[in-house]
C-alpha positions as CSV (number, residue, x, y, z in Angstrom):
1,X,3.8,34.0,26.0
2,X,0.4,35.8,25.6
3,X,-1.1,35.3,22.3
4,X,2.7,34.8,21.1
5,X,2.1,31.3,20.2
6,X,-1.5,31.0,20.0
7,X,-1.8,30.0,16.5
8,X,-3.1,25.9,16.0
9,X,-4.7,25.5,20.2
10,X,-7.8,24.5,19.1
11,X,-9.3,24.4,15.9
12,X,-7.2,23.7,12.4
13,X,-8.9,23.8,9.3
14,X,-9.5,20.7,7.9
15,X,-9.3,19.7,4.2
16,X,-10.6,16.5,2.5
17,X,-9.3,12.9,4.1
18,X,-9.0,14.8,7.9
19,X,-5.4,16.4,6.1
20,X,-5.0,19.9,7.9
21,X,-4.4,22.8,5.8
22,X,-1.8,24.6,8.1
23,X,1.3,22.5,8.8
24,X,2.4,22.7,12.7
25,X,5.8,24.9,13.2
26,X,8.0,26.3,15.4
27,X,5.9,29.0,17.9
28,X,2.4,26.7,17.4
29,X,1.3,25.2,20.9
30,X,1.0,21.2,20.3
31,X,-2.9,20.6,19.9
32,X,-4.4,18.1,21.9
33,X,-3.5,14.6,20.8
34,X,-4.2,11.1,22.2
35,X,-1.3,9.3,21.8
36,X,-1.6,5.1,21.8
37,X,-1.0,3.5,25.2
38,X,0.6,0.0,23.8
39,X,4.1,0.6,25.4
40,X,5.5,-1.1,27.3
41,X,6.3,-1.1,31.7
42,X,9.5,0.3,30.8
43,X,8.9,2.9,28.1
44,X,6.2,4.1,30.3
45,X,8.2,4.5,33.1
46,X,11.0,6.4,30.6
47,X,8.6,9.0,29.8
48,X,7.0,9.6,33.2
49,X,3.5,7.9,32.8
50,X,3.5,4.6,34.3
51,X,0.7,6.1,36.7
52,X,-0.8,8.4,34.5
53,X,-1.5,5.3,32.2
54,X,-3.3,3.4,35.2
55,X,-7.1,3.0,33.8
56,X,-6.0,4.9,30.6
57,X,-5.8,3.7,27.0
58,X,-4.1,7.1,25.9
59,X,-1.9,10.0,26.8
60,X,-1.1,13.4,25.8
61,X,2.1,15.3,25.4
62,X,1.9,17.4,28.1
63,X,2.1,13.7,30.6
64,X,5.1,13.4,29.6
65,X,7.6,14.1,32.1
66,X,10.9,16.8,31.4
67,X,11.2,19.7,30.0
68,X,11.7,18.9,26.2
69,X,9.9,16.2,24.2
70,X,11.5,15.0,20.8
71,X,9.0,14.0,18.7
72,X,9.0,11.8,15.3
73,X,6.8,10.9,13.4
74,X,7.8,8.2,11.1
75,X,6.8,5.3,8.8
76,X,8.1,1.7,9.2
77,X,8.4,1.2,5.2
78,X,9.7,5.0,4.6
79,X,13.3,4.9,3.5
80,X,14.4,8.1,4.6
81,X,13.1,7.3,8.3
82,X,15.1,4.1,7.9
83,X,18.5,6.4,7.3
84,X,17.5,8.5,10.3
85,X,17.2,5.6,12.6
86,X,20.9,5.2,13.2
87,X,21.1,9.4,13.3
88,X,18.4,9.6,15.9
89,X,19.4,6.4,18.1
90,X,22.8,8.3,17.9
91,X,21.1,11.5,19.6
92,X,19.6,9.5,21.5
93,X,22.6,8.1,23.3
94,X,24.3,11.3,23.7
95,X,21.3,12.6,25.3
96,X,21.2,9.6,28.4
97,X,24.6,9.9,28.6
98,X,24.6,13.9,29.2
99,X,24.0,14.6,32.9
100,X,22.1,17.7,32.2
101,X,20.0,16.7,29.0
102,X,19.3,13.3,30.7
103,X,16.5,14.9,33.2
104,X,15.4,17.2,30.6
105,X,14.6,15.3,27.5
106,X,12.9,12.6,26.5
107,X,11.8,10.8,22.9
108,X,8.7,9.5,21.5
109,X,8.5,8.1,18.0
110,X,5.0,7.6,16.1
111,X,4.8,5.5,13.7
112,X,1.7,6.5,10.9
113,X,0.0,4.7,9.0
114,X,1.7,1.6,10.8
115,X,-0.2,-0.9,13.3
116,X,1.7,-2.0,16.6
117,X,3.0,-5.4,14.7
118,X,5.1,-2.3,12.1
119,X,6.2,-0.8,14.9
120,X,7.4,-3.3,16.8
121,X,9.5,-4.8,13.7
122,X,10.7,-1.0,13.2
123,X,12.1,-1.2,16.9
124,X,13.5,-4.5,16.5
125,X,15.5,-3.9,13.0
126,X,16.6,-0.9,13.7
127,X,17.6,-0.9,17.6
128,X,15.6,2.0,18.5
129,X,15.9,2.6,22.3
130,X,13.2,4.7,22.9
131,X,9.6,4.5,22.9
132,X,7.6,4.1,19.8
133,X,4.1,3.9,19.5
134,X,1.6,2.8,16.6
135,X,-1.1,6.1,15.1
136,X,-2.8,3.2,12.0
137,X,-5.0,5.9,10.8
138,X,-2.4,8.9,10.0
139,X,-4.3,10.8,12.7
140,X,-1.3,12.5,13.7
141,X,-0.8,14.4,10.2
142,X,-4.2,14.6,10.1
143,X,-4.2,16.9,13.3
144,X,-1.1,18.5,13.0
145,X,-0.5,18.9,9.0
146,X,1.7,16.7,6.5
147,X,4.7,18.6,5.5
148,X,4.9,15.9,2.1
149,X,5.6,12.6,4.0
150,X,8.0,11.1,7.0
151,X,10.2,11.5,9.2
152,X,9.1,14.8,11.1
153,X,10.3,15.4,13.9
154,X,9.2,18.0,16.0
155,X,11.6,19.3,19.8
156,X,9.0,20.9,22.1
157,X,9.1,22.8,24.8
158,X,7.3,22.9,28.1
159,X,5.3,26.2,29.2
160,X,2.9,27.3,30.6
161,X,0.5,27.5,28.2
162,X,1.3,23.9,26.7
163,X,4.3,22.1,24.9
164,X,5.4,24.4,22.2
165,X,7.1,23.5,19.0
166,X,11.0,25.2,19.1
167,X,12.4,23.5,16.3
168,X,10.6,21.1,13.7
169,X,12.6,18.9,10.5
170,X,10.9,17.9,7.6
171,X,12.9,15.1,6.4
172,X,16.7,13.3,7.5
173,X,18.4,15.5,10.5
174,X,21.9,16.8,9.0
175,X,23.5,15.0,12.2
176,X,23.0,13.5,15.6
177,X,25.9,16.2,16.8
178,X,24.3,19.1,15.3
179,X,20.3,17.6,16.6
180,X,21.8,17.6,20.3
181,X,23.1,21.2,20.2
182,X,19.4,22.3,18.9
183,X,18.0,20.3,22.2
184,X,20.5,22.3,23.9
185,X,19.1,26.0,23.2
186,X,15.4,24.2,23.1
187,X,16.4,24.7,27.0
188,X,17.5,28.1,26.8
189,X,15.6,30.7,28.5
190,X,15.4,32.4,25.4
191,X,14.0,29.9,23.3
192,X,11.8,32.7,22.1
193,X,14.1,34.2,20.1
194,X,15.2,30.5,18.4
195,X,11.3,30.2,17.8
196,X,11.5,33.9,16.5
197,X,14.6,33.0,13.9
198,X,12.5,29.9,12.7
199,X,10.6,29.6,9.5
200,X,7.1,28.2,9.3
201,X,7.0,24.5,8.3
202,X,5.8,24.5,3.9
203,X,4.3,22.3,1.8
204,X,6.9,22.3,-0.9
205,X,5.9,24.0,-4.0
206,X,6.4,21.1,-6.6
207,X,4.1,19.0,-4.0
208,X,2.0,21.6,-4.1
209,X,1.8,21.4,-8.0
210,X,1.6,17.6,-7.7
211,X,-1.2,18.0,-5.6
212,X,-3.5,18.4,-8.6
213,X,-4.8,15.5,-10.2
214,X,-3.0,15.0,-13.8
215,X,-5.9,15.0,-15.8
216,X,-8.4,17.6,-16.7
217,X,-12.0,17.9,-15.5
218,X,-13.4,16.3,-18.7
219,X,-11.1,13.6,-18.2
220,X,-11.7,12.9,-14.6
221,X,-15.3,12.5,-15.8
222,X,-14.7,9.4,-18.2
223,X,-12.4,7.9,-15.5
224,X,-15.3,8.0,-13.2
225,X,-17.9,6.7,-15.7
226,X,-15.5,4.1,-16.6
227,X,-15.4,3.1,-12.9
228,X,-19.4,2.8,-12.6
229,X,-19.7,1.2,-15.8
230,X,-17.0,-1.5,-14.4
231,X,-19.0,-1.6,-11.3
232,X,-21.8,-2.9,-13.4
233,X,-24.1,0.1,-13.6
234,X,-23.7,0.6,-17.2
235,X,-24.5,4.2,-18.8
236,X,-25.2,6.7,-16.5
237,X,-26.2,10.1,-15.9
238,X,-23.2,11.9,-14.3
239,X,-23.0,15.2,-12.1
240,X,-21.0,16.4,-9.3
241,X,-22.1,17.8,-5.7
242,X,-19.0,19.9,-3.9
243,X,-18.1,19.0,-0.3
244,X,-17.2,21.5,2.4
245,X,-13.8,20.5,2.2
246,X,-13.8,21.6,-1.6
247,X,-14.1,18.2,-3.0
248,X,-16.3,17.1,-5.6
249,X,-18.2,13.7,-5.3
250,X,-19.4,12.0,-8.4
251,X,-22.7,10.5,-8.6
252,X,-24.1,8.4,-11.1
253,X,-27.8,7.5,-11.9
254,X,-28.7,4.5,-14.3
255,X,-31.3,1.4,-13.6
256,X,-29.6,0.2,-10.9
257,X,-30.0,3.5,-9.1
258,X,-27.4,5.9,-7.9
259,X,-23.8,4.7,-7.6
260,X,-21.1,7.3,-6.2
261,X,-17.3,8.1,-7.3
262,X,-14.5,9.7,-5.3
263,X,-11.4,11.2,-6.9
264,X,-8.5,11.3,-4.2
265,X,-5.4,13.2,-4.1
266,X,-3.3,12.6,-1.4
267,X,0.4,13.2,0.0
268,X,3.1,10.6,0.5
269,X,4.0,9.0,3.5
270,X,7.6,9.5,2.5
271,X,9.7,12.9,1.9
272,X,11.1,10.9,-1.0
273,X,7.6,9.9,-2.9
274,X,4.6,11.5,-4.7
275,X,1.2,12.5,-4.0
276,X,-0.9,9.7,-5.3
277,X,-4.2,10.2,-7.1
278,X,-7.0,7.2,-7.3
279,X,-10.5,7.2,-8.1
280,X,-13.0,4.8,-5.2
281,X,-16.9,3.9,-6.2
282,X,-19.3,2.9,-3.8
283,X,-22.8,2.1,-3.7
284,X,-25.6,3.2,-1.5
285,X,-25.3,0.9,1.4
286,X,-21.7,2.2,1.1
287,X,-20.0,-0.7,-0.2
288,X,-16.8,0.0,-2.8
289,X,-17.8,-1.5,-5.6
290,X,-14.7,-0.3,-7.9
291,X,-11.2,1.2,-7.9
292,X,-8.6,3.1,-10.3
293,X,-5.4,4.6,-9.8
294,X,-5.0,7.4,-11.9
295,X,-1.5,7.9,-10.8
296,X,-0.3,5.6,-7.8
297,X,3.4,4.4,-7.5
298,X,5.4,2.2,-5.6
299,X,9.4,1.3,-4.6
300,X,11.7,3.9,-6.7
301,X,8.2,6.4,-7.4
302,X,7.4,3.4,-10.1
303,X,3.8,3.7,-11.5
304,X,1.7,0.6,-10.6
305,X,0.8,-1.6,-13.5
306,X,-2.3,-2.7,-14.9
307,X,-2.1,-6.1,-13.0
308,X,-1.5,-4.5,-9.5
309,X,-4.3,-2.3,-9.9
310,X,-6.7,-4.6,-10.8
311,X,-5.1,-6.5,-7.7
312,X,-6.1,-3.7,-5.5
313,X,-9.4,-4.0,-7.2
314,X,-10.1,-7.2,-6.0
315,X,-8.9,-6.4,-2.3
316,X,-11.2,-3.3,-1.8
317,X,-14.3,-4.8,-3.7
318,X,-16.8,-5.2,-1.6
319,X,-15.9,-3.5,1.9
320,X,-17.9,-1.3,3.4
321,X,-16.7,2.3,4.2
322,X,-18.9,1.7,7.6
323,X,-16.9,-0.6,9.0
324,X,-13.9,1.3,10.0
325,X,-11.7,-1.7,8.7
326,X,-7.9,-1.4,9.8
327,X,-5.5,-2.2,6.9
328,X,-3.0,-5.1,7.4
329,X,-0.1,-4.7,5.7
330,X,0.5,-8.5,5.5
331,X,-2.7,-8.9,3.3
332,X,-3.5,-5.8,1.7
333,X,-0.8,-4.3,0.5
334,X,0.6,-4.6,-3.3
335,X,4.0,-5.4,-3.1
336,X,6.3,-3.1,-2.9
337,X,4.2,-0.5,-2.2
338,X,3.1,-0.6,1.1
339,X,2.7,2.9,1.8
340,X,0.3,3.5,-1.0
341,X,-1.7,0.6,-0.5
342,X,-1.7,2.3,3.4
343,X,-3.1,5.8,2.1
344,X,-5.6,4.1,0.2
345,X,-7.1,1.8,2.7
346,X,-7.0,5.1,4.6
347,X,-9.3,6.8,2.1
348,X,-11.5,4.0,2.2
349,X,-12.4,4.4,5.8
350,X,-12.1,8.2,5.8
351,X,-15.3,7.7,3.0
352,X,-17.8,7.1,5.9
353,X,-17.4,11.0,6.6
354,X,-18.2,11.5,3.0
355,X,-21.5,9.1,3.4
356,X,-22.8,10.5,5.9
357,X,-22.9,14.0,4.3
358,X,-24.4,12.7,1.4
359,X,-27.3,11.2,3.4
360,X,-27.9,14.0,5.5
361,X,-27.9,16.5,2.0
362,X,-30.0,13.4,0.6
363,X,-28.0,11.6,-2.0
364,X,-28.6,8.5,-0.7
């Protein structure tokens, strides 16, 4: 294995929001993760770290006990993770029931951008059998990459250098049959040349495209001076200060002193939705003080209207990007649109980064 796989151990590049630039694939060694510990006695148990968990409020892939770890990542409100439920409880089955794979394998399902309350109603509706755990902040594409939304689901495979990615699906598996027979050379000896065989995980190109706000510079301008001004700081002067991460924060100065605009692109949660673009203004003691959705959908890729904008407004006005507030989906979201109200809330809290470089450059 030396230096085969040795491509995403410790250090990923990290774009704006905490997305990584490099999407995790087959050959990649599973970076260190801390996964939740709210599972239960019994799912514990299942995956080998009833002890491990003892004094813990976390664990790692590599605690898990077998040889092969199936792991998806999922969203409660996603519809294509809902029509792989049935697929992958399937597999599932077959797997327990398979005298070999039984003591080799074992799933995990993480549920992004959901809180344990999501993931517990995912489990319920949909009768999943094996353990599922709650990531609320999308830390998990965060560390390992989004391929353009949910499910992924990654099969890794125990070495000696770590758990390795053999196989990894962006989007619905084709069947629980042909799933089982890919866990079946995942064991193989070989499983070098599978990994060989394998194409690297891709941001699709039309995501890639979509990626890019769909207005012009000039554009994005009058969008954020429209913000400000609707934040109450009237005419300002405008200019724009570049991150690390390559993106630009706005920042306004008037008579009620600075004000500052973000304008955030983002993937969907789902393989089956867009990117989403919004523009979030906060003030100097880092309160949002405005918001816009420059293109932002909901059920069937719909684009929000004017009313559930201003609804989202009303919900973000006034919280602090310090506070590291958790979104509820029972209070914050816009109807029908759950994920993006999710991503958003998201970028909210992801903003204290972006606060804290502007005081330390001396913005603020």
């Amino acid at each position: 294995m030396s230096g085969f796989a040795l491509l995403l151990l410790l250090v990923l590049p990290i774009a704006a929001d905490g997305q990584s630039r490099k999407i995790i694939s087959p050959g990649d060694f599973f970076p260190e993760f801390n996964f939740s510990s709210k599972i239960s006695g019994a799912d514990a148990a299942y995956l080998g770290i009833s002890e491990k968990l003892k004094g813990r409020e976390s664990f790692r892939v590599d605690d898990v006990w077998g040889d092969l770890l199936v792991l998806e990542i999922f969203n409660r409100y996603c519809f294509s993770c809902q029509q792989q439920a049935p697929l992958m409880n399937k597999a599932f089955e077959m797997v327990v029931t398979d005298p070999r794979l039984s003591r080799k394998v074992r799933f995990l399902g993480v549920g992004t951008g959901n809180t344990s309350k999501a993931v517990r109603d995912f489990k319920k509706e949909f009768l999943v059998p094996f353990p599922l755990v709650p990531d609320p902040g999308f830390e998990i594409m965060s560390t390992l990459g989004n391929p353009g939304g949910t499910p992924f689901t990654l099969i890794l495979r125990r070495t000696t250098g770590g758990m390795m990615v053999v196989k990894a699906h962006f989007g619905v598996i084709d069947s629980p049959e042909e799933f089982v027979e890919e866990l079946k050379e995942g064991l193989n000896e070989d499983f070098e040349k599978i990994i060989a065989a394998e194409q690297p995980i891709e941001l699709a190109p039309w995501l890639a495209k979509d990626m890019k706000p769909p207005l012009s510079d000039t554009e994005i301008m009058d969008r954020v001076q429209e913000s400000m001004r609707r934040a109450g700081y009237g005419s300002v002067g405008l200019y724009a200060v570049k991150m690390k991460s390559g993106e630009k924060i706005y920042i306004g100065e008037g008579k009620r002193g600075k004000v500052f605009s973000r304008m955030v692109s983002r993937l969907p949660v789902c393989d089956v939705c867009h990117p989403i673009h919004f523009i979030v203004t906060f003030n100097t003691r880092g309160q949002v003080v405005d918001f816009d959705a420059v293109f932002v959908t909901k059920y069937w890729n719909k684009s929000w209207t004017d009313k559930e904008v201003a609804s989202m407004r009303k919900k973000l006005r006034g919280i602090s990007v310090l506070e590291g507030r958790v979104f509820n989906p029972d209070v914050d979201a816009i109807s029908t649109a759950t994920m993006s109200s999710s991503i958003i809330f998201d970028s909210v809290i992801r903003t204290e980064k972006i606060f804290e470089i502007l005081k330390t450059q001396g913005h603020l």
